[in-house]
N, C-alpha and C positions, 0 to 999 in steps of 0.2 A: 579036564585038560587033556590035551592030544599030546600025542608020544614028540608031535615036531615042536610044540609048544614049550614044551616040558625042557628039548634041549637045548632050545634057543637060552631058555634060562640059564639051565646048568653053564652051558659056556660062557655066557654073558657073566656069571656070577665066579665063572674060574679062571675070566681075566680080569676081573674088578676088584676082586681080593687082596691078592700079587702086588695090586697097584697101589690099593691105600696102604696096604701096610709101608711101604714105602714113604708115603707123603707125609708123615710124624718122623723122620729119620733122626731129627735131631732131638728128640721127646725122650726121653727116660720113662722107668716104670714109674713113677711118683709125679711124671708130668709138671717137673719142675726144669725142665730141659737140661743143658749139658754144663751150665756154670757158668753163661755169659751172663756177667753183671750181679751175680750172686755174691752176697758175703763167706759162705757157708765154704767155698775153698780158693781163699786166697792163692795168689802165685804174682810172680815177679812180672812187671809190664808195663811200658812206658809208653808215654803220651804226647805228641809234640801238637802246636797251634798255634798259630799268630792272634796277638791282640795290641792292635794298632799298628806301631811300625815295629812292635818284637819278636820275637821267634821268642815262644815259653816251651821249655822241655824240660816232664816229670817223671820219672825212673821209682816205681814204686817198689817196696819191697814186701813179703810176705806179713811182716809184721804189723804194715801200715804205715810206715813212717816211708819220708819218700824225699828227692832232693832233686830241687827244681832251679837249670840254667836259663838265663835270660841273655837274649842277642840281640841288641837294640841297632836297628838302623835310623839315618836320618831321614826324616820326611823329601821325597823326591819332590814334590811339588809343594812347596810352603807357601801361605801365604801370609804376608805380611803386609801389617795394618797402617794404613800412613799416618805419616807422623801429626802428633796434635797441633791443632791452626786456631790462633790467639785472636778471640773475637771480642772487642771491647765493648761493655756496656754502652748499653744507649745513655746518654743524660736524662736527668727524672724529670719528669713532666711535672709542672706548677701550678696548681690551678687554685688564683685569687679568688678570695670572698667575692662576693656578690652574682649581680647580674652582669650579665656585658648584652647591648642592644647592638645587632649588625657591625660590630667591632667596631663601632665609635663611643656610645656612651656606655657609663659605668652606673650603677645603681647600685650602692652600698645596703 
């Protein structure tokens, strides 16, 4: 390796360093990161979200227990189903023994 070679390296590798370290910031030694969504250190923190037309909001607390308000609006756009329409059976169809020829004779 040549001496220009060599520094190319060295610099290249002592601003690459600097940088990763950096890029795990949120990482812990254990590579378990900082506690988002971990059991292991609970703490107080609430959650709000709409399902449907409610507003749900949950206030938890370190122990695990937690209490949840509900805000219900009314549907802006309803739809509403029309009303049921009364459709009378047809009469039952008869059909006599026998033969019928060009609906004049009958052949019992």
């Amino acid at each position: 390796m040549t001496m220009k070679n060599l520094s190319i390296y060295l610099l290249s590798a002592a601003i690459l360093l600097p940088i990763s370290a950096l890029a795990d910031s949120d990482k812990d030694e254990s590579w378990h990161g900082k506690g988002r969504g971990h059991g292991h250190d609970r703490r107080e923190y609430k959650e709000e979200y709409w399902e449907g037309n409610c507003k749900v909001e949950r206030k938890f607390k370190k122990d695990g227990e937690y209490k949840e308000k509900r805000k219900c609006k009314e549907p802006r756009h309803g739809y509403y189903a029309p009303a049921p329409v009364y459709v009378p059976a047809p009469p039952p169809v008869v059909v006599e023994p026998g033969i019928t020829i060009h609906g004049t004779m009958r052949v019992p």
